[in-house]
C-alpha positions in Angstrom: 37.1 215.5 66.6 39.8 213.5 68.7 38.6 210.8 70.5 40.3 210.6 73.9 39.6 207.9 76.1 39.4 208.5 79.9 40.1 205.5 82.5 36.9 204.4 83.8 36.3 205.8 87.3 34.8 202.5 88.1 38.3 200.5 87.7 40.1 202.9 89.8 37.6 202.6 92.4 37.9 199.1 92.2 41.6 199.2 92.4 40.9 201.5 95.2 39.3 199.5 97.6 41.6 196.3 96.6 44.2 198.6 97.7 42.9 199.6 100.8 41.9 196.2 101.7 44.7 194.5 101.4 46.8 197.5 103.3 43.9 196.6 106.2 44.7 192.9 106.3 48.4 193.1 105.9 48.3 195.4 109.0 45.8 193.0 111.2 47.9 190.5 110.3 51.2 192.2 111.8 49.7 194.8 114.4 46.1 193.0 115.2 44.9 191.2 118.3 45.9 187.6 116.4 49.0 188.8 114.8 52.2 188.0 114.1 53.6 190.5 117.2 51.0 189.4 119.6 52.2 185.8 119.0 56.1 186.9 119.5 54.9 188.7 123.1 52.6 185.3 123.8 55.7 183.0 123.0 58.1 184.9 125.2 55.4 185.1 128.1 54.9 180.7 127.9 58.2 180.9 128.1 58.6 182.9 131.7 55.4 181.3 133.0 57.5 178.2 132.0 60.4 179.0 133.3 58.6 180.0 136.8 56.7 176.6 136.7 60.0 174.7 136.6 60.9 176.9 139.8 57.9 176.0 141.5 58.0 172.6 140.7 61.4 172.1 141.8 60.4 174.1 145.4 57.7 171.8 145.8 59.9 168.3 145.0 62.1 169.8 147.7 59.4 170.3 149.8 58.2 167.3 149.6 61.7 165.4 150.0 61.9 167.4 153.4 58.4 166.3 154.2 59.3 162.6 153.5 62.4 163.1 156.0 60.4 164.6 158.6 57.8 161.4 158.4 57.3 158.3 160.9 58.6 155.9 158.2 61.7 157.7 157.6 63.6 159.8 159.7 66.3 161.7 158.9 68.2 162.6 162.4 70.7 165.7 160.4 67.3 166.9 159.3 65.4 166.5 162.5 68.8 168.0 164.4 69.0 171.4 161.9 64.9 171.5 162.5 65.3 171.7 166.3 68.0 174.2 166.3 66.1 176.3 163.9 63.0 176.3 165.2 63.5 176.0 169.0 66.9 176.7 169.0 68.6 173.8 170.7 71.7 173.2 171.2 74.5 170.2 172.3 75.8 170.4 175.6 79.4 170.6 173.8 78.7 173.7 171.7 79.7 177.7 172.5 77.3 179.9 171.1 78.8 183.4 169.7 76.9 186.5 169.4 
């Protein structure tokens, strides 16, 4: 009589499911919803939104410099000139227009 031994199906399956487990959170941890790509794309897209904050923010200091121009307290005449020729299109008594 020879006395084999056979690896118990139990440690296999064990083995098994560790496997598969692992292969599952190694993945979610790359590819998931919280993963490491996910954070890559979220990084590069705080950095455009950032990027188009600065832009903003920058319009609306400009905006506001011209506003504080335009004001009672402080009046820029080259402003307020360049705002009447541009919006009603005035002009000095010494200049030619071209068209």
């Amino acid at each position: 009589m020879t006395n084999r031994k056979r690896p118990a199906i139990g440690i296999l399956v064990y083995f098994a499911i560790a496997f598969g487990l692992g292969a599952y959170f190694t993945f979610a941890a790359v590819q998931g919803d919280y993963g490491l790509f996910r954070r890559a794309e979220i990084v590069a897209e705080e950095k455009a939104l950032q990027a188009r904050l600065d832009r903003l923010n920058a319009k609306v200091a400009r905006m506001e410099n011209l506003t504080a121009r335009l004001s009672d307290t402080f009046l820029d005449l080259d402003l307020l000139d360049q705002q009447a020729r541009d919006v009603l299109g005035l002009l000095r008594s010494d200049e030619i227009v071209i068209r």
